[in-house]
C-alpha positions in Angstrom: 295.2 99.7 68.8 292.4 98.3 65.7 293.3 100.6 62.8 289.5 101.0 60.7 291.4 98.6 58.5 292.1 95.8 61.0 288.4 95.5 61.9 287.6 95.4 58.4 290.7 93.0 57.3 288.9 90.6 60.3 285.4 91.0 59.1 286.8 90.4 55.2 288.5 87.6 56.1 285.9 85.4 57.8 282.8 86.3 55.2 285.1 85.1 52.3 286.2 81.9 54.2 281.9 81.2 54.3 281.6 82.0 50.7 283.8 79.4 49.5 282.1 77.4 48.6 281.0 79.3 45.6 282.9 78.9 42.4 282.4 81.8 39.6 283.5 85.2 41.4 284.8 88.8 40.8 286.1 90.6 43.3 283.2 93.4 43.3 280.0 90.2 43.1 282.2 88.6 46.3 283.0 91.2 48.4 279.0 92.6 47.3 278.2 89.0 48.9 280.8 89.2 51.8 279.2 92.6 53.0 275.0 91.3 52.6 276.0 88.3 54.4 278.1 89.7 57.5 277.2 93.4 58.6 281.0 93.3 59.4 282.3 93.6 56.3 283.1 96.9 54.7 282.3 97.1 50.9 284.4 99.6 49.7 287.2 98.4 51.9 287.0 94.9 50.7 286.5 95.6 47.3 290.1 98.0 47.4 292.2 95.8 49.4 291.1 93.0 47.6 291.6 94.5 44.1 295.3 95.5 45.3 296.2 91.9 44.8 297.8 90.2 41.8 295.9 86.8 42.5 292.0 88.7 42.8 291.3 88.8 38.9 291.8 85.3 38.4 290.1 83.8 41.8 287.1 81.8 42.5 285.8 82.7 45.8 287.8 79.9 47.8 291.3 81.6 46.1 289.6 85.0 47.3 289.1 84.1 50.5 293.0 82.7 50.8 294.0 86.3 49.2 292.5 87.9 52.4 293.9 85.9 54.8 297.0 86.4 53.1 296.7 90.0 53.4 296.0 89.4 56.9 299.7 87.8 57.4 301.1 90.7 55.8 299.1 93.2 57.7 300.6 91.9 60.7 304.2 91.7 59.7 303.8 95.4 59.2 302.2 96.3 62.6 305.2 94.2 64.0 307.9 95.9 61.8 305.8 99.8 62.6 306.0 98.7 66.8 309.7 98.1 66.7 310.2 101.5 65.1 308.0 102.5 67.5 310.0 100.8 70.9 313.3 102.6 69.2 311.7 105.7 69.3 313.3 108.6 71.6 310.6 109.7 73.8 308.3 107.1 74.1 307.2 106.6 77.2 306.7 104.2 79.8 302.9 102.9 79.5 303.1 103.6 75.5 306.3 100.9 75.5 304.8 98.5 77.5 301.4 98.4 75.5 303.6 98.6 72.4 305.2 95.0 73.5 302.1 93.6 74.7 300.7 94.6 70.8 303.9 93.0 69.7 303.5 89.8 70.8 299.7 89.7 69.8 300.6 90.6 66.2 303.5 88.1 66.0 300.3 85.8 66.8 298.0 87.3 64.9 300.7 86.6 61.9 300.3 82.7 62.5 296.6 83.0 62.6 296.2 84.3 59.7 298.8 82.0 58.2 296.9 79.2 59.5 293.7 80.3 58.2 295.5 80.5 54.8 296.1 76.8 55.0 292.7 75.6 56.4 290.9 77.4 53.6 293.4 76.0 51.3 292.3 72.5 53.1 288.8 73.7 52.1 288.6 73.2 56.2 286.2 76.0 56.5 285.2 75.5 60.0 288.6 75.6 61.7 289.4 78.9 58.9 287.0 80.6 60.4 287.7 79.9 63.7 291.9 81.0 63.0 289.9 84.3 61.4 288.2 84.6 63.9 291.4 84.1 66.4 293.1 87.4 64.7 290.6 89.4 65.4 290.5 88.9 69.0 294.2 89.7 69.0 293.8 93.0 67.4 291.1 93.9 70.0 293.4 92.6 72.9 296.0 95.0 71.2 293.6 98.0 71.5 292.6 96.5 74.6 296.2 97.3 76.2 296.5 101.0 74.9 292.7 101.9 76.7 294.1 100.1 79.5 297.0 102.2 79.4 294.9 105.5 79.0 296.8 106.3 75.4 294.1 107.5 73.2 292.8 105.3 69.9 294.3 107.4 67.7 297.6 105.0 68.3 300.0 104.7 65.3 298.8 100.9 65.7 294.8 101.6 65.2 294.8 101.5 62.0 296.4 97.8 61.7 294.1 96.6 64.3 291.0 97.6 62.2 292.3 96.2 59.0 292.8 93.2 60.5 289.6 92.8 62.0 287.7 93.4 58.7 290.3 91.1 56.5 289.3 88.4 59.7 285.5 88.7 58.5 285.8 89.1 54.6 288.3 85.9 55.1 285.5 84.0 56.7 282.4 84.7 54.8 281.4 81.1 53.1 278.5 79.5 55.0 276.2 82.8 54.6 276.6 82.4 50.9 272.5 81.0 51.1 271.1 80.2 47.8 267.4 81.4 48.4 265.8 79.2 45.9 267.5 75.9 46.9 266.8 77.2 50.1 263.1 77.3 49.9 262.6 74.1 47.3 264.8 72.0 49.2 262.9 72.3 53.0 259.3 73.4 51.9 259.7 69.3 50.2 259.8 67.8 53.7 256.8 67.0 55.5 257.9 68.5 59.0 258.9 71.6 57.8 255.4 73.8 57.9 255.0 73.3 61.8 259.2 73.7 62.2 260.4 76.8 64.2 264.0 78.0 63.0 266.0 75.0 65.4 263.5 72.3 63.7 264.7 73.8 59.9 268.0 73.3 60.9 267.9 69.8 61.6 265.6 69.2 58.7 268.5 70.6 56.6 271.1 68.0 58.5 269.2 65.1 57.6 268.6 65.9 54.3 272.0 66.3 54.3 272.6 62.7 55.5 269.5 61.4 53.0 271.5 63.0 49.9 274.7 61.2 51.1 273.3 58.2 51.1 271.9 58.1 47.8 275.7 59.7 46.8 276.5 55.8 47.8 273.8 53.9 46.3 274.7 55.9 42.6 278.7 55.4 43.5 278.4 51.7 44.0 275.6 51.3 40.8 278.4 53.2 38.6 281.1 50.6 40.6 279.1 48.1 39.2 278.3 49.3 35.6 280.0 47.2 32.8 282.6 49.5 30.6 283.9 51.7 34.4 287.4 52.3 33.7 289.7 51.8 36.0 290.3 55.4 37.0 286.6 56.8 37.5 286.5 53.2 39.8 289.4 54.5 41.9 288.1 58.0 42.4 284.5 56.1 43.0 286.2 54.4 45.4 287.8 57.5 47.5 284.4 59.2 47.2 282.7 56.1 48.3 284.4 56.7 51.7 284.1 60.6 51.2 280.3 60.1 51.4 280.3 57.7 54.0 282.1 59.8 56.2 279.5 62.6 55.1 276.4 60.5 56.1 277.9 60.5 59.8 279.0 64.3 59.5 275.0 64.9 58.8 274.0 62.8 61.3 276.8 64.7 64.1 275.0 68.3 63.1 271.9 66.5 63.4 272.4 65.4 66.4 274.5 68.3 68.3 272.1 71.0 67.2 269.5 68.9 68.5 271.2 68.8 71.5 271.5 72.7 70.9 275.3 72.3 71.1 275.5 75.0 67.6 279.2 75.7 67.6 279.8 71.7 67.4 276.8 71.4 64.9 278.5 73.9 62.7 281.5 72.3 62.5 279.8 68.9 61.7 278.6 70.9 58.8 281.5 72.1 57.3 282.8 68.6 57.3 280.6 67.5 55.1 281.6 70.9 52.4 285.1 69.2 52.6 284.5 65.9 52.0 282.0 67.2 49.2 284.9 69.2 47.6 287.1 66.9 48.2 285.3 64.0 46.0 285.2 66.8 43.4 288.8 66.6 43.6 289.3 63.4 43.4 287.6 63.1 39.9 289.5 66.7 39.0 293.0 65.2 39.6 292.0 62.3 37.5 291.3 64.0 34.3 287.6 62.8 34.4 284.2 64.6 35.3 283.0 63.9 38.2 279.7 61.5 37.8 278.7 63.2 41.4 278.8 67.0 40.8 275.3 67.1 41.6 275.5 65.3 45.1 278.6 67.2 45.5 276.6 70.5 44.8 273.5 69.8 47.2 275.6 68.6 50.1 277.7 71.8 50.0 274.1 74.0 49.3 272.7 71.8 52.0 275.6 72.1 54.7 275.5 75.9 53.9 271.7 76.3 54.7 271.9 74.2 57.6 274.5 76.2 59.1 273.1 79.9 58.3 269.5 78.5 59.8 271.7 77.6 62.9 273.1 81.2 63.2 269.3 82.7 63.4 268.4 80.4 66.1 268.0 82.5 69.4 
């Protein structure tokens, strides 16, 4: 069954995945973050588990939110390890065995999960993070699912994996939440729809300025293409962000589109396309030794795909 700390590994795990988009962290300022942004998240649990690892003083909040779904795999691996002793265990009965393998199987999965969360954060592929977050923490409630089914009580020797895993899930995916108020405000109270906009019309709003900052990410990449004295290596990296943004402009334009078409879930995930191709240009320049000419389109497509998806989680 959900240990407190499974629930709370889940909710860790998927408010640190929307936050990660956020460079300069501590552990205490994220997981402070993590919990004001998803009701999920325990403070104090986050802020322990987290500090338990030897990666946390040194990570940004995109290595923080990697460090939780790590702990996630581990978690896991333990439940698994704590069942077999469990299965091999004079005295065990009948209905305890059977929802003992049933929990075994879902942890194995809940191991991948987790794992593959990892690697989509590491991606920066915060949508499909999220969604492998949020994967694990339906396995842990199918886990608890089986003892209640089987009458055993929640006080299982399993319970307390379950809930850790659930709350590593939501610290793990806490990134799009991560709403900076002012940018928030300055950015939409410039368009001319927004005054007469209900929450669905501020969404879109957000999407196409999302597409209108991509757009002019182009017209200043092939201006600096076409400068006198670019080197060859800023033109290279130009060139790959050229495309970045390109493929941006249509990732706008798909959340544009599918929350108008009040299609969220799809919206979203338009969204956080365009934070990885926006981190990925920064990348670019990064593994080229130079600074990147773009950091401020970079920054107000990722601020932009962040408000644009939080406005899209209030809408009723």
């Amino acid at each position: 069954m959900m240990k407190p700390s499974t629930a709370c590994s889940l909710a860790v795990a998927t408010a640190l995945t929307l936050m990660s988009g956020v460079v300069e962290a501590t552990v205490v300022t994220t997981c402070k973050a993590a919990a004001g942004s998803d009701g999920r998240v325990d403070y104090d649990f986050c802020v322990a588990e987290l500090g338990k690892h030897h990666d946390s003083p040194s990570a940004d909040t995109w290595g923080l939110a990697k460090v939780a779904a790590l702990t996630g795999v581990v978690n896991a691996e333990n439940a698994v390890y704590d069942i077999k002793d469990l299965l091999a265990k004079h005295g065990t009965d009948g209905e305890a065995r059977a929802a003992l393998g049933q929990c075994q199987e879902l942890y194995d999965g809940m191991g991948f999960a987790f794992a593959e969360a990892h690697d989509d954060i590491n991606s920066r592929d915060y949508a499909e993070g999220t969604e492998k977050a949020g994967e694990a923490a339906a396995l842990a409630h199918r886990c608890d699912d089986a003892f209640a089914k089987a009458g055993i009580p929640v006080t299982s020797p399993v319970t307390q994996y379950s809930d850790y895993s659930v709350q590593i899930a939501a610290e793990a995916a806490a990134k799009e939440k991560q709403v900076n108020y002012k940018f928030c405000v300055s950015e939409l109270g410039k368009h001319h729809l927004s005054p007469g906009a209900d929450t669905w019309g501020l969404a879109k709003i957000a999407a196409n300025m999302g597409v209108n900052n991509a757009y002019g990410a182009i017209n200043d990449i092939e201006g600096l293409q076409a400068k006198p004295g670019t080197d060859a290596r800023t033109k290279v990296a130009l060139g790959q962000c050229h495309d970045l943004y390109d493929g941006m402009k249509f990732a706008f334009a798909g959340a544009y589109d599918e929350i108008n078409a009040r299609n969220y879930t799809a919206g979203k995930e338009e969204a956080a396309k365009a934070v990885s191709q926006a981190h990925q240009c920064d990348d670019d320049f990064m593994k080229a030794g130079i600074m990147s000419p773009l950091s401020q389109r970079s920054s107000y497509s990722v601020q932009i795909a962040i408000v644009c998806t939080a406005i899209t989680n209030l809408i009723k």
